[in-house]
N, C-alpha and C positions, 0 to 999 in steps of 0.2 A: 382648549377653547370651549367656551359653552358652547349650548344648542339652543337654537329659538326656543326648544319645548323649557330649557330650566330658565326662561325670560318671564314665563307666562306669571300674570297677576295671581294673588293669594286666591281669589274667586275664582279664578279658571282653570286652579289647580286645583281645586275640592273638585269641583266640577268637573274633569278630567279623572279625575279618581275614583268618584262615582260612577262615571262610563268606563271607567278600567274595571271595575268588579263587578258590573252587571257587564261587561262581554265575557268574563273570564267564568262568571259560574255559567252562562249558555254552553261553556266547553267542559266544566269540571264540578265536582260535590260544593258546594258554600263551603262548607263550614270547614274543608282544607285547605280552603284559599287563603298562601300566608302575602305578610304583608310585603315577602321578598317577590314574593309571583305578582304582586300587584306593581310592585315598581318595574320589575322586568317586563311587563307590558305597559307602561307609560315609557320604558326606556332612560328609568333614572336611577337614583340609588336610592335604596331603603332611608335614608338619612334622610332624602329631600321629600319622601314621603312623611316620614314624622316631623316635619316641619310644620305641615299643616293637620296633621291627626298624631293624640300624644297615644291613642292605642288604636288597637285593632277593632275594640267596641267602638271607637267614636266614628270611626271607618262604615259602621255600620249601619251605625246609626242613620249618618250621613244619605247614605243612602236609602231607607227606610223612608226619610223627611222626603228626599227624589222620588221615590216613588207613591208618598201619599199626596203630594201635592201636586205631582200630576194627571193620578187617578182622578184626583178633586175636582181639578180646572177641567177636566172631562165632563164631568157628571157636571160642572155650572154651567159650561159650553152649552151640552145637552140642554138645558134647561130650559136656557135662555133664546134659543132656536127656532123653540116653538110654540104657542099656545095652548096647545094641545097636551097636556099630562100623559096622555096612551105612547100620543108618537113621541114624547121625549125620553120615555120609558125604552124606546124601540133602540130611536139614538142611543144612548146610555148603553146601553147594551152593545152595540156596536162600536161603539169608541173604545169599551174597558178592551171587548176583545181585541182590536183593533191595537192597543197599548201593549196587552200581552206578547201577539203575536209579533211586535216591532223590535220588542226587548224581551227576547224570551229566556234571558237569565233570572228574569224578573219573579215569576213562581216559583223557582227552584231555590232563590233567598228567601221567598216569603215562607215555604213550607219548613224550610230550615233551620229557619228563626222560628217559626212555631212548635217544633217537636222540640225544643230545651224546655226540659222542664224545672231548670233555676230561671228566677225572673230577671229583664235585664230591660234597658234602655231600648234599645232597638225592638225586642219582641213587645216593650208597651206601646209603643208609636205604631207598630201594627194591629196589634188589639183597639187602642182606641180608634185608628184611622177603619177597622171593617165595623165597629157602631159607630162611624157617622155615616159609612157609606149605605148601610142596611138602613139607618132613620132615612136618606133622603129618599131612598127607594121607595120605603113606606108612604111617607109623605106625597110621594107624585101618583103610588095607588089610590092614597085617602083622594089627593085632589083629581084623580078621574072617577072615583066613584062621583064625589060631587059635584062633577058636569057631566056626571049621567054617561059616560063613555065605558062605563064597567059596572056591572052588578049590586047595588047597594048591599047585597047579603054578601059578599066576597069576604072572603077573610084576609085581610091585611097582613098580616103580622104572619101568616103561614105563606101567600101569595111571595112577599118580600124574600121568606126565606129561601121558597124556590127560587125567585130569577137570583140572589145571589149563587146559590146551589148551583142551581143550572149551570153558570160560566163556571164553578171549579170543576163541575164536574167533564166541559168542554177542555181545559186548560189539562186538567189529570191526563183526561183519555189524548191528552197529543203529547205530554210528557213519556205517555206508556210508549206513543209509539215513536217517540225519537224528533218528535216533530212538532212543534207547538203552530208551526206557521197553516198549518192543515187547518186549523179552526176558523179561521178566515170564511174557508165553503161552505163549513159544517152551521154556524152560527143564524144565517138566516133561514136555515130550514129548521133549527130548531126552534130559536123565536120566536118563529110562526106557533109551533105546536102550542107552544108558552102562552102565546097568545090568544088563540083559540079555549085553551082549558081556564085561564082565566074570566074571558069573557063568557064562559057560558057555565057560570056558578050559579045556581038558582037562588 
C-alpha cells in the first residue's frame, strides 16, 4: 500500500527534496550526501526520487535556486519595509541571518559548492545569486549616502564588501563552533559596530 508522502504532487516532491537535503547536510559533509541518504530521509526509494531529479547535480541545483530566491525575497522584504536605505540595510542583515540560522544546512551547501574547482550548474547559480546580492547592498549604501543618512566620502564598493564579509564571517565562526543558531545573539551587536564604522567615514 502506498503512503500519503508517495501521493504528493510533482511540486511538492522537489520541494520535499529540497528540505530533505538541506536537513541532511545540517547533520552531515554535502558533498557525501547520496541520493540513497536523501530518499531514506523523505522515506521513499531512490527510484521515486529520480523521478523528479535525472541526477544528483540537478538535486542541487534545485536547491541552490531554494536558497537564492529566498535569500532574494529577503533582501526585497527588507527593502520594501522601509524608507529608510540605513534601516533597510539593518533589516537585510537580520533576515539573511535570521535565514541562516533557520536552515543551517544551508552554508555548509554553499561552501561546498564553492570549493569544486570544476565548474558546474549549481556552483553558477551561487556565484551569480552573491553578485546580485552584493549590487543590492551596494545600492542601498549609494541610496543612504544620498539621503544624507551615511558619509558622502564612504566607500561603497569596500563598505558592501564588509557587511557581506561580516555575515560569513558570523556564519563561519558558528559553523567552527558546532552551532550556527548562536549567531542570532551575536548579529545585533555586531551590526551595530558595522554601523558605527560605516557612519563615521570622513
Amino acid at each position: 500500500m502506498k503512503t500519503q508522502r508517495e501521493y504528493l504532487r510533482a511540486s511538492d516532491r522537489r520541494a520535499a527534496t529540497v528540505e530533505a537535503v538541506v536537513a541532511l547536510a545540517a547533520r552531515h559533509n554535502p558533498s557525501e550526501i547520496t541520493t540513497t541518504a536523501i530518499a531514506q530521509e523523505m522515506g521513499l526509494t531512490q527510484g521515486a526520487v529520480f523521478r523528479h531529479f535525472a541526477t544528483k547535480d540537478t538535486i542541487l541545483q534545485a536547491v541552490m535556486e531554494w536558497v537564492a530566491a529566498g535569500l532574494m525575497s529577503r533582501v526585497d522584504a527588507a527593502v520594501r519595509a522601509t524608507a529608510s536605505p540605513l534601516r533597510a540595510l539593518e533589516s537585510l542583515f537580520t533576515a539573511h541571518v535570521e535565514f541562516v540560522a533557520s536552515h543551517p544546512g544551508v552554508p555548509r551547501i554553499l561552501l561546498s559548492e564553492l570549493q569544486r574547482a570544476e565548474p558546474s550548474t549549481p556552483k553558477g547559480i551561487v556565484q551569480a545569486f552573491l553578485r546580485r546580492y552584493g549590487e543590492r547592498v551596494s545600492q542601498l549604501l549609494a541610496d543612504a549616502k544620498q539621503r544624507e543618512e551615511l558619509p558622502a566620502a564612504l566607500d561603497t564598493e569596500a563598505a558592501a564588501i564588509l557587511f557581506v564579509g561580516t555575515i560569513q564571517g558570523l556564519v563561519l565562526q558558528g559553523l567552527l563552533a558546532g552551532d550556527v543558531t548562536r549567531i542570532r545573539g551575536d548579529a545585533p551587536r555586531v551590526f551595530a559596530i558595522y554601523r558605527r564604522g560605516i557612519e563615521a567615514q570622513p
